[in-house]
C-alpha positions, 0 to 999 in steps of 0.5 A, spaced: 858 608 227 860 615 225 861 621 227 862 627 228 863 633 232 860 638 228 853 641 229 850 640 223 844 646 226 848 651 228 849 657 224 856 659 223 861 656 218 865 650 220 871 645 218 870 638 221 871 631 220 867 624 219 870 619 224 870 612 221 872 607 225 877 603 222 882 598 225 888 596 222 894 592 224 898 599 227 893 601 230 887 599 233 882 605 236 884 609 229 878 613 225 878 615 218 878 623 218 873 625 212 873 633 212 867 636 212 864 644 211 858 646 214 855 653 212 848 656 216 845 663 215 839 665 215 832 660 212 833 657 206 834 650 203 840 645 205 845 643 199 849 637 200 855 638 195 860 631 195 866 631 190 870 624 190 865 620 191 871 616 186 878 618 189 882 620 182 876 624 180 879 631 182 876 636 178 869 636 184 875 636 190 879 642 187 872 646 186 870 643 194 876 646 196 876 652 193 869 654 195 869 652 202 875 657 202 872 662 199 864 662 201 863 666 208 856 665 212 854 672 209 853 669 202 849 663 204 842 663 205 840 656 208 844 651 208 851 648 205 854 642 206 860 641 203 864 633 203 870 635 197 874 627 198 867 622 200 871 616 199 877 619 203 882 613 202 881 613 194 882 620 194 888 619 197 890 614 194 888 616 187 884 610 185 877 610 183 876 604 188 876 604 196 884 602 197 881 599 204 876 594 202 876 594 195 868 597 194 866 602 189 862 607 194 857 609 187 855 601 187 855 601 196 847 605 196 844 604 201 850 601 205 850 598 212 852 601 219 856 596 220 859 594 214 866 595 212 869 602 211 865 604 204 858 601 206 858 605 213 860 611 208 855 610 204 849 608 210 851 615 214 848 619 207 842 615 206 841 616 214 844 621 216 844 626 210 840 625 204 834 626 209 836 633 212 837 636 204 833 639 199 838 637 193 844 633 192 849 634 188 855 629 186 860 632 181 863 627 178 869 626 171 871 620 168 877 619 171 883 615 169 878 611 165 875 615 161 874 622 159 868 625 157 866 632 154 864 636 160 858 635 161 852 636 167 848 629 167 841 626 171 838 621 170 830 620 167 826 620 174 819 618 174 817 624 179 815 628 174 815 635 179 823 632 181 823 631 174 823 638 172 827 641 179 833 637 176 832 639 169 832 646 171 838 645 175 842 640 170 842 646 165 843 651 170 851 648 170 851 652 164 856 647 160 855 646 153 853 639 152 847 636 157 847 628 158 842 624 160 844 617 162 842 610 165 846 605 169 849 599 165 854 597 171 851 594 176 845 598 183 848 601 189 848 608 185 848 615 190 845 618 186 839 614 185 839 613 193 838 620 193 832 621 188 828 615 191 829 620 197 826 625 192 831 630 193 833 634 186 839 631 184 845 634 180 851 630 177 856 632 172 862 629 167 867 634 168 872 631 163 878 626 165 884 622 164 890 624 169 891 631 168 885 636 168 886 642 164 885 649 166 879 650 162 876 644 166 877 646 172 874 653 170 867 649 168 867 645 175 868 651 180 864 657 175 858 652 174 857 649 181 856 656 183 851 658 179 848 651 180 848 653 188 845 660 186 840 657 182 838 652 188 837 659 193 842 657 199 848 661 195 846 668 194 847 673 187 844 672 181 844 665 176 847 666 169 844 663 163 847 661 157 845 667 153 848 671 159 855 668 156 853 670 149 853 661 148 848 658 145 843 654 148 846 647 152 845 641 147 841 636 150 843 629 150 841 622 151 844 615 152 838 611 155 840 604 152 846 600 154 847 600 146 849 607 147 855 605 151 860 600 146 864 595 150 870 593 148 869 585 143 876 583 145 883 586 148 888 590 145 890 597 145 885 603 143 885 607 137 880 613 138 877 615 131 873 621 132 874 627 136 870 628 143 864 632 142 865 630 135 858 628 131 858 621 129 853 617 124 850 611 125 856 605 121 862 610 122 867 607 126 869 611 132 876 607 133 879 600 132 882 596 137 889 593 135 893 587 137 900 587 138 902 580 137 899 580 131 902 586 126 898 581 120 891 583 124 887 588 121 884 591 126 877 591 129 873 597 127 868 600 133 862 602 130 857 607 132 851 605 134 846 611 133 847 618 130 849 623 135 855 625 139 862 621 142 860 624 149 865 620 152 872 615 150 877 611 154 883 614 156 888 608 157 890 605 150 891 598 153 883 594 153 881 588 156 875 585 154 868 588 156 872 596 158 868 601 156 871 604 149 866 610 147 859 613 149 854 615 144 849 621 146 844 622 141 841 630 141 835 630 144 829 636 144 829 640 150 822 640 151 822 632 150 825 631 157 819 631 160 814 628 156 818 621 157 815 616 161 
């Protein structure tokens, strides 16, 4: 049911959109209008690169934005798309969810053709784009829920060889904290479409929170470049760490859902440790207050594991079962591929 007028084929640089149908009581033949930039020159590997997959999640749509003003065909060798707002309607709305059916487009994988507007994005890109890629990246923060230490992520795929690939693009963001994780929060995920399809898949958790601050944005626009020049579709040289004059990227892991602490009871959040912050296992990282009850001792959130608050909640006020914290534990780099 999508389309568009670009020719995903032709060389060039392009500005087009993807057409959703969508109806609504003030117009009953309207599209929604999804902004897409192709760049084609020369052989070479197609990138897909999608910011706003949540729409209050601007740090991957300002980077987008910026490089698909910035990068002429010239600079590009292969192919690269670029989709800066995927859930469009969030994105204009500021919600992480879709305003229009209420769908979080990263549970909808792999989606339906003739779904509601979320599940028929989702359909096009595991029909229509996944297949002609090489790799995927989806940049991502914790939006106004949460915030994260910047951090590029993947998650422990079982391809060894794709493995490796992701491995080596994850720490080609060059950001100082690394995150593998796994899902506690339901199936449908497009990164994990896009692995079953054995592409190199790149994700990130730039931050969070309403505002984002120069030094996040900065990370966003600097790191996704250096990622695309280490996938070969973005010409120049890549840079390490050590070409910074930055210590090696510190390896995390959160692979057990003990690693996310769910809020026990409602309230409002104090965080007790700052983000990015050593934590031991028994330490409190925050405690959970109740307003009615100024006689309440309130409830200590304790850690579960040593390692690392990679990730707290943003608003103070909590309902039962929010995610309050994330524990990373550190990990040996070279203990990323001797996993199962």
């Amino acid at each position: 049911m999508i389309r568009t007028d670009l020719d995903l084929n032709r060389p060039g640089k392009q500005y087009g959109a993807l057409r959703v149908p969508y109806s609504h009581n003030l117009a009953g033949w309207a599209n929604i209008m999804i902004p897409i930039v192709v760049i084609s020159n020369e052989p070479g590997p197609t990138v897909l690169v999608l910011g706003g997959n949540h729409g209050d999640e601007y740090q991957g749509q300002v980077a987008l934005l910026k490089l698909a003003r910035s990068i002429e065909e010239k600079s590009v060798s292969g192919r690269l798309v670029m989709i800066p707002s995927l859930n469009f309607p969030a994105a204009l709305s500021a919600t992480r969810l879709s305003p229009i059916d209420g769908m979080n487009l990263n549970r909808a994988f792999p989606g339906h053709p003739d779904g509601s507007v979320t599940s028929q994005i989702a359909h096009y890109l595991t029909h229509e784009l996944f297949p002609i890629c090489d790799a995927v990246i989806d940049i991502h923060s914790g939006g106004r829920s949460m915030e994260f230490v910047p951090c590029s992520h993947m998650h422990v795929v079982a391809d060894k060889s794709q493995r490796q690939a992701m491995l080596d693009a994850m720490l080609a963001w060059n950001t100082e904290f690394c995150f593998l994780y796994t899902d506690i929060a339901g199936a449908g995920l497009l990164p994990v479409e896009a692995e079953n399809q054995g592409k190199i898949v790149v994700t990130t958790e730039l931050g969070g929170g309403e505002g984002v601050n120069a030094s996040v944005h900065r990370i966003a626009f600097d790191g996704l470049q250096n990622v695309l020049r280490h996938l070969g579709v973005l010409k120049g040289a890549k840079q390490t760490r050590a070409d910074m004059g930055a210590p090696p990227s510190i390896i995390t892991q959160a692979l057990d859902s003990k690693n996310y602490l769910l809020a026990p009871e409602s309230g409002v959040f104090e965080v007790a440790v700052d983000l990015g912050a050593r934590v031991q296992i028994g330490q409190p990282v925050g405690y959970i207050h109740f307003l009615e009850r100024p006689d309440r001792l309130p409830t200590p959130i304790l850690s579960p594991k040593n390692g690392f608050l990679i990730a707290m909640r943003t608003p103070c006020k909590t309902q039962q079962g929010d995610c309050l914290a994330v524990i990373a534990e550190e990990v040996p780099l070279d203990e990323v591929m001797k996993y199962p």
